[in-house]
C-alpha positions in Angstrom: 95.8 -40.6 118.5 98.0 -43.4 117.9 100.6 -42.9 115.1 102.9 -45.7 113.3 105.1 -45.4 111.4 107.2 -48.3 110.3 110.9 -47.9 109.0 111.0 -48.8 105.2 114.7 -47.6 104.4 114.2 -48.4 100.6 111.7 -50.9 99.8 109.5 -52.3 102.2 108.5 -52.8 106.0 110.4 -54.7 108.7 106.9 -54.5 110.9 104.3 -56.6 111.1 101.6 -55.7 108.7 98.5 -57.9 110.5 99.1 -56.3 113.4 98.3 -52.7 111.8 95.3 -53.8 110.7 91.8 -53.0 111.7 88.8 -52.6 111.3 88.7 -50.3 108.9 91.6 -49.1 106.4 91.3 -46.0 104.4 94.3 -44.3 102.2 94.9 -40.9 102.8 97.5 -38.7 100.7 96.5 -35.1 101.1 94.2 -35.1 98.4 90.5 -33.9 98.3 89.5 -37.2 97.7 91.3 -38.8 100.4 89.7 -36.8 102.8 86.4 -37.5 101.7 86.9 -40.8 102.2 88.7 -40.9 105.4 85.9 -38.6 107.2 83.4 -41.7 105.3 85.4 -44.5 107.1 85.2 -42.3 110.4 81.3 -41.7 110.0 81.0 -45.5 109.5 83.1 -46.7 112.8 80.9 -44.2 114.5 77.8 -46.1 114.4 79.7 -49.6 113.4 82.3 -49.0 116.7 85.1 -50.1 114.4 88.6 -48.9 114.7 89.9 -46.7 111.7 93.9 -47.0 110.5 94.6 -43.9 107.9 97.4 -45.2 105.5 99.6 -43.1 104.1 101.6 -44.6 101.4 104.7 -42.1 100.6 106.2 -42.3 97.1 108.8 -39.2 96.1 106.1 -37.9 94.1 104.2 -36.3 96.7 106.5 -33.7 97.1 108.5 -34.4 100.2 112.0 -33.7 98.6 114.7 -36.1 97.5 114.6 -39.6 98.7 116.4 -39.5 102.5 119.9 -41.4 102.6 120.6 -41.2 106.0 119.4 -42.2 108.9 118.8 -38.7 110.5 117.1 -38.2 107.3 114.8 -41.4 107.3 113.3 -40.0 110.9 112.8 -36.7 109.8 110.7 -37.7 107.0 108.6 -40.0 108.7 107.8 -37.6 111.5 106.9 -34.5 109.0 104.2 -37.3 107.5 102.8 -38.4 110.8 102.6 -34.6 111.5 100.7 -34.4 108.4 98.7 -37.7 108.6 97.7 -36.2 112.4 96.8 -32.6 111.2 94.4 -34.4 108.1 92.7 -36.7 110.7 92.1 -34.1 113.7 90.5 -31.7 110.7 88.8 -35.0 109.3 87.4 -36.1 113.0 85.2 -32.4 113.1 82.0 -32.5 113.9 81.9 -36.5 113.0 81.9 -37.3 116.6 85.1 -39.7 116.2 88.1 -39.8 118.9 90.9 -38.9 117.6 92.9 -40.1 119.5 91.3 -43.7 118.4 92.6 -43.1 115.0 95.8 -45.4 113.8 97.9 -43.7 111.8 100.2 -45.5 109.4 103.1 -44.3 106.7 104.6 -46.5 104.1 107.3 -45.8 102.1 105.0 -47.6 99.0 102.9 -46.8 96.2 98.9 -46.1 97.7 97.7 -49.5 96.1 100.2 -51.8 97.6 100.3 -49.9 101.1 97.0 -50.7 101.0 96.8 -54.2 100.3 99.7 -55.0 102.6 98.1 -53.0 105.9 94.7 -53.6 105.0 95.0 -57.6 104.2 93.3 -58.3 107.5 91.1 -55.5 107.6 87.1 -56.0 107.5 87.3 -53.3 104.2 89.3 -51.2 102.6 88.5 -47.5 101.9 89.7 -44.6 99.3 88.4 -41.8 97.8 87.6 -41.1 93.5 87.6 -37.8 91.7 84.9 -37.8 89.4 87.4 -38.0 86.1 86.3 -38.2 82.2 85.9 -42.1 82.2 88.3 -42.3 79.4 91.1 -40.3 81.4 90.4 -43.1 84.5 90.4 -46.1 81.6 93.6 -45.1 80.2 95.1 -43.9 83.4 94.3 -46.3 85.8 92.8 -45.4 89.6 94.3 -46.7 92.8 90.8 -48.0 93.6 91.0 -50.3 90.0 93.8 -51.9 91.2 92.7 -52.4 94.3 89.2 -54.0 93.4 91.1 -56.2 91.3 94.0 -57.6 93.6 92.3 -57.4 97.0 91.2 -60.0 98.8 89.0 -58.2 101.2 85.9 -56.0 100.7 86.6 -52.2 98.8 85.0 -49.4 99.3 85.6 -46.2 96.9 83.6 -42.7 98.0 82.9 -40.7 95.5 83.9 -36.6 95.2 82.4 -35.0 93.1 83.9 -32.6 90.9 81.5 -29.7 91.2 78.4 -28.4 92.6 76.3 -29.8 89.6 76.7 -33.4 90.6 75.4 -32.6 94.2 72.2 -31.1 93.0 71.7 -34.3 90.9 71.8 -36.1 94.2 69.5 -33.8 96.0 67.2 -34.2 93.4 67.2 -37.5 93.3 67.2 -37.8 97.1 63.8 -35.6 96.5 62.1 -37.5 94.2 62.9 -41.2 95.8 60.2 -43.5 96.0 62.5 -44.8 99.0 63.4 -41.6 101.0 62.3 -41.7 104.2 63.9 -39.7 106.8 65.8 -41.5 109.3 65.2 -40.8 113.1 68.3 -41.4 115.4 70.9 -39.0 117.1 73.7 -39.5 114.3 70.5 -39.2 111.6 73.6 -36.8 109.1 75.2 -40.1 108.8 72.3 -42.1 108.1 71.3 -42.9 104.4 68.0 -41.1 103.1 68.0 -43.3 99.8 68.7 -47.1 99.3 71.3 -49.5 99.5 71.8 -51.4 96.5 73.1 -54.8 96.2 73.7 -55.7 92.2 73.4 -59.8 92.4 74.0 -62.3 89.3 73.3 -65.8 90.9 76.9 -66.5 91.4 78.4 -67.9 94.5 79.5 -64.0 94.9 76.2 -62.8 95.1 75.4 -64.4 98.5 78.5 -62.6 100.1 77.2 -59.4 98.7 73.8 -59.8 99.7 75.3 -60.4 103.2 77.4 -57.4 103.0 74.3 -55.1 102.1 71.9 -56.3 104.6 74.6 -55.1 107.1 75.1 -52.2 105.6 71.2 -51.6 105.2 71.0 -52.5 108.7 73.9 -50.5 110.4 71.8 -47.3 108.8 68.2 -48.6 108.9 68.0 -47.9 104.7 65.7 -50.3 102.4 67.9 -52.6 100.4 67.0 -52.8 97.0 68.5 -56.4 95.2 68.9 -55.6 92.0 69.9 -58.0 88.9 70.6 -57.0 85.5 70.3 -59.6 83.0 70.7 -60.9 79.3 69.6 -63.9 78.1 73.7 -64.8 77.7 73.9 -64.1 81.1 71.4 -67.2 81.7 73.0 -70.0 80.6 71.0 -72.3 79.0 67.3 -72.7 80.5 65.1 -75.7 80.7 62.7 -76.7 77.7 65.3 -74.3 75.4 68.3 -75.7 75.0 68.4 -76.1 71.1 66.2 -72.3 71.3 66.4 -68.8 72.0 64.1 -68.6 75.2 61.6 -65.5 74.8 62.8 -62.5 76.9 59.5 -63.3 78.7 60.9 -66.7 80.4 64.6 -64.9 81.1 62.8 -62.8 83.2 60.9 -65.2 85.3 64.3 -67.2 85.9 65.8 -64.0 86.8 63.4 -63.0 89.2 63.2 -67.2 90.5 67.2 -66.3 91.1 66.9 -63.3 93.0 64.2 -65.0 95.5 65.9 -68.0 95.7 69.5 -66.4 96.6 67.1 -64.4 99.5 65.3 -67.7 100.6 68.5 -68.8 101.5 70.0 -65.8 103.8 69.0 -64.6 107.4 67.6 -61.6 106.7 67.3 -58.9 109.8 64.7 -58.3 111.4 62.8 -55.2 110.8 65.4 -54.8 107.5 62.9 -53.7 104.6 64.1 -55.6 101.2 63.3 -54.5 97.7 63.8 -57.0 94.7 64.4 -56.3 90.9 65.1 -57.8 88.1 65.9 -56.1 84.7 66.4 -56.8 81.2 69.4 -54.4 80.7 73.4 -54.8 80.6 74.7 -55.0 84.1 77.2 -52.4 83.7 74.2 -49.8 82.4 71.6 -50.8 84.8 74.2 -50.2 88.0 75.2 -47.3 86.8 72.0 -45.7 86.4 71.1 -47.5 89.6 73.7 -45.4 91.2 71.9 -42.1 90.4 69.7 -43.2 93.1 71.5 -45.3 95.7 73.4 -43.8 98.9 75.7 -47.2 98.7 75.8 -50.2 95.8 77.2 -53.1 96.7 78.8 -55.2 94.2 81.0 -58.6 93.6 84.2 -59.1 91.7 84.7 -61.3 88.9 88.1 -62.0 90.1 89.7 -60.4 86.8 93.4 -59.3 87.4 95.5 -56.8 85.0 95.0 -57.5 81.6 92.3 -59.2 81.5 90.4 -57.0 83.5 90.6 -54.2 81.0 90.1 -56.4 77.9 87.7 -58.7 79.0 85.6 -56.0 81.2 84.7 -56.0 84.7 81.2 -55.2 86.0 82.9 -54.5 89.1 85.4 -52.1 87.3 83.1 -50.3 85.5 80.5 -49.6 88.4 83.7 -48.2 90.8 84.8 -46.3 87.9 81.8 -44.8 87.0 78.7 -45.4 89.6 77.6 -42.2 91.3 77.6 -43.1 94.5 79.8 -45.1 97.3 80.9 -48.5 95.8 81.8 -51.4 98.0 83.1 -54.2 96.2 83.3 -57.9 97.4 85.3 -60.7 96.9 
């Protein structure tokens, strides 16, 4: 297991942050949710053959002690978090089938959110973990995985734990009574997806890099991939034949279902890959969520919305990583 730990006396790294990257960076921090997602990004490089680097971004928070001031100091803290960062991974790495001494470890002295963008700027996605909060506590609060759909420039992936037991039965139910469960046959079949992938598509130039980022998802664990759209006639723009009328909701959903198929006739799609498509009269933000009862994985895009804006003006892409009940991945 390789370990890094670059020196930050009090702001930020002298290393270089690109060549930390890989494949795959997840943020760990000794939390429950942290270690659900760090054994997610290790089941995924097990059947992608990525390379996982677990990020550790220290603040005094944590409860480490005082801030170091000396040197002596400085090394001492960064090898009792490597010790840490190594006992988390070797515990995570169980049973997964995951080398572990593959496994990059990395501590920042930085808050989780900009360790994370820093190290992972090069990475092919970005992974942390969600507790299952009231959705008013997470809108007030904040979440690390808010601010990092809405500063990164690579894809995000949040993994969902769930808060108690209740949740799961949802799931199993739901696995249960899926029109699209089909039992996966392969050796690593526990990491394979029994219900769909999701891919939540608006027509916009996004929705082409999402579609491409489901298909390789749906691919990589031989799931269907359902393309989903959620539409209102503002969403539309204006359509031919009514542009001094309100178009009946009959004629938005023909050009909603002509932009789904047209957005597929122009990708690759797999071989073999079984593709589902939908379009539905409903708010995005309530048809993804309820989508997400019944997904394994939804894949979304970003409006680009930063800060402010993002809160006021609302993000689809917010809202679904804030409350969707499955793994989000959300693309630039």
């Amino acid at each position: 297991m390789s370990a890094t730990d670059p020196r930050l006396p009090h702001s930020s790294a002298h290393a270089d942050d690109a060549a930390l990257s890989t494949d795959i960076v997840v943020g760990v921090d000794g939390s429950d949710e942290s270690f659900v997602a760090l054994q997610w990004a290790l089941k995924e490089a097990v059947l992608s053959g990525q390379k996982v680097n677990a990020v550790f971004g220290w603040t005094p928070s944590w409860g480490l002690g005082a801030q170091p001031e000396t040197e002596d100091e400085w090394l001492a803290l960064r090898r009792e978090i490597i010790e840490r960062l190594r006992r988390w991974s070797q515990q995570a790495c169980i049973d997964i089938g995951y080398e572990p001494k593959e496994l990059r470890l990395t501590s920042v002295k930085a808050s989780g959110a900009s360790a994370l963008l820093r190290i992972g700027a090069h990475a092919q996605q970005i992974v942390v973990g969600r507790r299952s909060l009231n959705r008013v506590t997470r809108w007030f609060t904040g979440s690390t995985s808010a601010s990092l759909v809405e500063a990164s420039k690579v894809p995000v992936t949040v993994v969902r734990l769930a808060d108690d037991d209740e949740p799961d039965v949802r799931r199993d139910i739901a696995n249960a009574l899926s029109a699209s469960n089909t039992p996966a046959a392969s050796a690593v079949q526990s990491f394979r997806y029994v219900r769909p992938v999701v891919a939540g598509v608006d027509g916009s130039p996004t929705s082409r890099r999402v579609l491409e980022y489901a298909m390789r998802v749906a691919q990589l664990h031989h799931a269907a991939l359902h393309v989903m759209m959620c539409w209102q006639l503002k969403d539309l723009g204006t359509l031919m034949g009514y542009e001094r009328a309100i178009p009946p909701i009959s004629v938005g959903q023909e050009h909603a279902e002509a932009l789904v198929k047209g957005l597929l006739d122009d990708v690759d799609i797999p071989q073999g890959l079984h593709i589902v498509t939908h379009a539905f009269h409903i708010a995005a933000t309530n048809g993804l969520e309820h989508a997400s009862r019944y997904a394994d994985h939804m894949i979304v895009g970003s409006r680009g919305l930063t800060g402010l804006n993002a809160r006021i003006l609302g993000s689809v892409s917010r809202h679904v990583v804030e409350t969707a009940e499955c793994t989000v991945t959300v693309v630039r």
